[in-house]
Z-matrix of the N, CA and C atoms (Angstrom, degrees):
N
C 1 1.453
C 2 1.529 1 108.81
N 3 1.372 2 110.00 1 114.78
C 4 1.879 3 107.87 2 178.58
C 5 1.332 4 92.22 3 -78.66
N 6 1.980 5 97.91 4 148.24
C 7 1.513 6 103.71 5 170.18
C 8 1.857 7 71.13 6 -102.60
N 9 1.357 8 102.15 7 140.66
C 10 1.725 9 106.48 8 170.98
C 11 1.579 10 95.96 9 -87.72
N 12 1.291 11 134.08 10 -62.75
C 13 1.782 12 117.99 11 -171.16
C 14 1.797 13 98.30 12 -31.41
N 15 1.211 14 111.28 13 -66.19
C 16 1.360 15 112.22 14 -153.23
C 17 1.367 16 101.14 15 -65.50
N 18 1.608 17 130.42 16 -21.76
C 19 1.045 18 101.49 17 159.90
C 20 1.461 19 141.19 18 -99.05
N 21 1.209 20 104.95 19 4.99
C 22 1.840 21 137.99 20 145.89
C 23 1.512 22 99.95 21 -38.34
N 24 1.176 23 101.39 22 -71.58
C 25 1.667 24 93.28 23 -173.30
C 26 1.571 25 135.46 24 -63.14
N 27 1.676 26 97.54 25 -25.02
C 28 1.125 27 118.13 26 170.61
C 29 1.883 28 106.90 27 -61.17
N 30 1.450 29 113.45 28 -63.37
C 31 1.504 30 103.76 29 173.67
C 32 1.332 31 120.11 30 -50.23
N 33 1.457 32 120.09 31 -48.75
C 34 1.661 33 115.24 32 160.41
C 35 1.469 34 123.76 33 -38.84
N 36 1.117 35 126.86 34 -17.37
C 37 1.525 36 114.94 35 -148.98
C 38 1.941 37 80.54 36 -117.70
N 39 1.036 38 102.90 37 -42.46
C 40 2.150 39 103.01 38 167.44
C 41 1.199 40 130.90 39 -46.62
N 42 1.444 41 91.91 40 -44.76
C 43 1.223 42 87.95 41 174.24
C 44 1.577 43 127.62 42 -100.39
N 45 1.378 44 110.62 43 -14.34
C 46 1.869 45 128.35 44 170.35
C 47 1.632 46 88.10 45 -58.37
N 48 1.898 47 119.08 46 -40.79
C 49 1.532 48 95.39 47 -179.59
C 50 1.232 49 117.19 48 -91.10
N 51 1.218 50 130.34 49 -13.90
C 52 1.611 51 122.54 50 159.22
C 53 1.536 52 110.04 51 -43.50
N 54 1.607 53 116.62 52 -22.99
C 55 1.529 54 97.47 53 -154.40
C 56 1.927 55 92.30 54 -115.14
N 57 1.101 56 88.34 55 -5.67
C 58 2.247 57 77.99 56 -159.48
C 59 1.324 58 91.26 57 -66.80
N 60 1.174 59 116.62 58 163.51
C 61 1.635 60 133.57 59 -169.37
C 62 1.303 61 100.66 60 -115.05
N 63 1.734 62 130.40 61 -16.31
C 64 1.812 63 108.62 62 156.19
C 65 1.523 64 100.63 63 -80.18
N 66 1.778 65 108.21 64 155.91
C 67 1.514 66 119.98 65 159.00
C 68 1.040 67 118.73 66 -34.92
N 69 2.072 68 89.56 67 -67.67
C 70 1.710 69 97.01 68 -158.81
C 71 1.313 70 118.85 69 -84.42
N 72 1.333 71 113.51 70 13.27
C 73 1.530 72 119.51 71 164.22
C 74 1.161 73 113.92 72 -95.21
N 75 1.225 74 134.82 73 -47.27
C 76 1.616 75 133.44 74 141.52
C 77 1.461 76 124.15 75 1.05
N 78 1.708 77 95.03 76 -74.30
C 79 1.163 78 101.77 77 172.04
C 80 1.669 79 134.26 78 -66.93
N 81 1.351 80 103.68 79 -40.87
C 82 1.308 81 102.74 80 157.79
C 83 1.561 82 145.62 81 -38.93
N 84 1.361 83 93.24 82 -48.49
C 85 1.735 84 114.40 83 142.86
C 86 1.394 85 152.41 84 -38.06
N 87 1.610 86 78.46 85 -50.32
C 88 1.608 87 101.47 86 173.32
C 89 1.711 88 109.41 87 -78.47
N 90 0.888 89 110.72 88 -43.01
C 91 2.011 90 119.84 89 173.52
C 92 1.862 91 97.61 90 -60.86
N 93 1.211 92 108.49 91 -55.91
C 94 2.079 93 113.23 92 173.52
C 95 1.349 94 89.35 93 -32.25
N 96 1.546 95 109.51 94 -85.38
C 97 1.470 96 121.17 95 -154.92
C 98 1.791 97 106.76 96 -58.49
N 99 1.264 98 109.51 97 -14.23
C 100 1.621 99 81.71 98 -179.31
C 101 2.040 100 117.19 99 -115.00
N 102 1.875 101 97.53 100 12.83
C 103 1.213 102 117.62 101 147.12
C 104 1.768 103 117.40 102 -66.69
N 105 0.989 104 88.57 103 -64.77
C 106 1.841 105 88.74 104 179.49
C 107 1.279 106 142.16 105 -84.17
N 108 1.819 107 87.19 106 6.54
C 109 1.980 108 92.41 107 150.69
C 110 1.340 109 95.82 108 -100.60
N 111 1.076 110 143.32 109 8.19
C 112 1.615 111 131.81 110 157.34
C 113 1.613 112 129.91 111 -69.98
N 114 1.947 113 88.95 112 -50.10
C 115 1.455 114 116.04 113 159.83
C 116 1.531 115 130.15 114 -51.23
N 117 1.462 116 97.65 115 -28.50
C 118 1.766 117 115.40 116 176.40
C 119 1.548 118 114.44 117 -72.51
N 120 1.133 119 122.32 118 -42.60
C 121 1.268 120 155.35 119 -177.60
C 122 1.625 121 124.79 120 -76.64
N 123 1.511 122 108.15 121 -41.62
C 124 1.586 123 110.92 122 -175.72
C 125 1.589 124 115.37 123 -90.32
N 126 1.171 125 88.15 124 144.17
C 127 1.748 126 121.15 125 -178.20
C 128 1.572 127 92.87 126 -6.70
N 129 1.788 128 112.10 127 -71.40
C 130 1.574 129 110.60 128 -158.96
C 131 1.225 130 98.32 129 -111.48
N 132 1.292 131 133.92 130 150.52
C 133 1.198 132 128.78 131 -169.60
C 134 2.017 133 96.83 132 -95.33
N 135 1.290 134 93.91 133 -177.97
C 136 1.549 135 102.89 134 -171.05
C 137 1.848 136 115.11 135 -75.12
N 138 1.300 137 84.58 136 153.87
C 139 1.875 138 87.40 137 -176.19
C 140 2.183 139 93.30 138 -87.47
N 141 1.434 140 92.70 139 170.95
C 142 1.696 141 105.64 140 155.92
C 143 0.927 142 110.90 141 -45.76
N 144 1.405 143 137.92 142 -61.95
C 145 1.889 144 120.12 143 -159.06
C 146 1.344 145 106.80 144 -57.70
N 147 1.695 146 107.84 145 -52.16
C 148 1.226 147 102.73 146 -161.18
C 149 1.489 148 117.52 147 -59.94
N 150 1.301 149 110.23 148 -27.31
C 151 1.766 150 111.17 149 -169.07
C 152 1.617 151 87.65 150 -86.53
N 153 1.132 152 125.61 151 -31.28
C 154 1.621 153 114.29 152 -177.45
C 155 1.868 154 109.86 153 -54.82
N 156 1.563 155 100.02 154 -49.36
C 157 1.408 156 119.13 155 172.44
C 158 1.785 157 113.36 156 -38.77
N 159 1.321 158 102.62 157 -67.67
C 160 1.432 159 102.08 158 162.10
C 161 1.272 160 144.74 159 -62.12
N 162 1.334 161 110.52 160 -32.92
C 163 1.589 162 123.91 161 170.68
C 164 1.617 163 94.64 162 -53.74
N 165 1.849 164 121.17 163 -60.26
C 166 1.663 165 100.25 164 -173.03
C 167 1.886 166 112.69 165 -64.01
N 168 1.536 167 118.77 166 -22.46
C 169 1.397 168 91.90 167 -179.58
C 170 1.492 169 119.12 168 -66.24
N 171 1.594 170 97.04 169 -24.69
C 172 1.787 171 104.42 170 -172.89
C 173 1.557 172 108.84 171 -61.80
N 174 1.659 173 108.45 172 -45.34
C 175 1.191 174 95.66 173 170.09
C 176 1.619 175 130.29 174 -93.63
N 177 1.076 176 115.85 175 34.82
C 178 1.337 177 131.68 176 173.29
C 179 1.789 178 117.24 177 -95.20
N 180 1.631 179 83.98 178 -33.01
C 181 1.689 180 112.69 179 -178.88
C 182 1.684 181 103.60 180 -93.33
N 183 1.135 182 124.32 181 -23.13
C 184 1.212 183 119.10 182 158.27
C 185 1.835 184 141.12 183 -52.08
N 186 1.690 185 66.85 184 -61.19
C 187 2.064 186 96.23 185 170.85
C 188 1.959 187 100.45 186 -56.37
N 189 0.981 188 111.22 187 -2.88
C 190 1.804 189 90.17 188 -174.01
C 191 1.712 190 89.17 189 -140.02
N 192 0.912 191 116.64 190 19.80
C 193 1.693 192 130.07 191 168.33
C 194 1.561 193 110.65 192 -55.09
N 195 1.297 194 123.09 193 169.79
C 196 1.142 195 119.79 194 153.27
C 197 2.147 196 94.45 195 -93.23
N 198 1.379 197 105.22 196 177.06
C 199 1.086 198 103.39 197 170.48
C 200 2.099 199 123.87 198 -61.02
N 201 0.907 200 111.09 199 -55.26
C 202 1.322 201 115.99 200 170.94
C 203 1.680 202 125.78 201 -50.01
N 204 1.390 203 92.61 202 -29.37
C 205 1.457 204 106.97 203 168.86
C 206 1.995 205 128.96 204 -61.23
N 207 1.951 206 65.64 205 -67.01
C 208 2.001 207 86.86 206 156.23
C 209 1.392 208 122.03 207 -26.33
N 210 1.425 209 103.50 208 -85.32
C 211 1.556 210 125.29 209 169.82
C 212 1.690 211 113.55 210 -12.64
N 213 1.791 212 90.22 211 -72.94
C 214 1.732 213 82.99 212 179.40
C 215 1.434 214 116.19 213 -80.91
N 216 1.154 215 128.65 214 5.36
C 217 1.413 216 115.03 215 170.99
C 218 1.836 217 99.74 216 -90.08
N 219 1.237 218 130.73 217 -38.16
C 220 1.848 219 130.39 218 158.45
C 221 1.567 220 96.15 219 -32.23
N 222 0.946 221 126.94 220 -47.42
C 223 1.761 222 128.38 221 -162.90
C 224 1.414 223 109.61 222 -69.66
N 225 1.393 224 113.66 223 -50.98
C 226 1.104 225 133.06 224 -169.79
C 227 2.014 226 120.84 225 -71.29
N 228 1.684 227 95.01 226 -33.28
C 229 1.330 228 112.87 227 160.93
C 230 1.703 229 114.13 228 -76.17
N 231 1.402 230 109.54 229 -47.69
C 232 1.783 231 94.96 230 158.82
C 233 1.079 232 127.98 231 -46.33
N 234 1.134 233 134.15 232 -16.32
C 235 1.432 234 121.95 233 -161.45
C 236 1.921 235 79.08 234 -115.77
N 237 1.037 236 126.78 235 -26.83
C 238 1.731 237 126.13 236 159.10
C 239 1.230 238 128.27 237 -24.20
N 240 1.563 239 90.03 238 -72.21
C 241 1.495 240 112.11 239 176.49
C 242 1.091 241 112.84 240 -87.27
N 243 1.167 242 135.91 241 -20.51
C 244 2.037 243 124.72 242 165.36
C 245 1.550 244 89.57 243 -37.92
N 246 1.750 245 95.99 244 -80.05
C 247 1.523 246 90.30 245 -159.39
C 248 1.567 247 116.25 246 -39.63
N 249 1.181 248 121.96 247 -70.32
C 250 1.560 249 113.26 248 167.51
C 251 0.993 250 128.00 249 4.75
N 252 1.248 251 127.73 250 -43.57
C 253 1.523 252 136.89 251 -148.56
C 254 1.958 253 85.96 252 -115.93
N 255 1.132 254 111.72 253 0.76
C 256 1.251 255 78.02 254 168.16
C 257 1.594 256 112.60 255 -114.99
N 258 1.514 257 115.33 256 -15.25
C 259 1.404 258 125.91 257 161.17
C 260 1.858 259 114.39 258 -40.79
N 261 1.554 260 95.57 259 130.63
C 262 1.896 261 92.90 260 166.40
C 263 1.246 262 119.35 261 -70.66
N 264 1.042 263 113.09 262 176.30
C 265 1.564 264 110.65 263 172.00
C 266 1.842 265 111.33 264 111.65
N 267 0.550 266 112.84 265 -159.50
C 268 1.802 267 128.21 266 173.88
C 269 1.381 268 118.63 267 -34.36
């Protein structure tokens, strides 16, 4: 079953790291984005912690962004937290 947000964000987050101009934000990105085409894809989709877990690295990887970077990683967490909000629980 594809979750499409999560994998929305996953293409956002590939290509924000194809483009950021630090490494290790790149890379950071690139490991994001190739969690949540996994997450899009597997049997059960993700609980709260875990997307909570990621939402702070995303925005951890934001805060040291260049600006353009930022931006699409904000995009990429919208389409995060939609889904979120539709999970029960917390």
């Amino acid at each position: 079953m594809t979750r499409e947000q999560l994998a929305a964000a996953a293409e956002t987050l590939g290509a924000a790291a194809d483009a950021a101009s630090d490494a290790s934000i790149a890379d950071g990105l690139a490991e994001q984005a190739d969690q949540f085409a996994m997450l899009a894809e597997a049997d059960r989709g993700p609980d709260h912690g875990r997307l909570a877990r990621h939402d702070r690295v995303l925005s951890n990887l934001a805060a040291d962004a260049d600006p353009e970077t930022a931006d699409a990683i904000e995009s990429a967490l919208e389409d995060i937290r939609a889904y979120r909000s539709t999970i029960e629980g917390v």
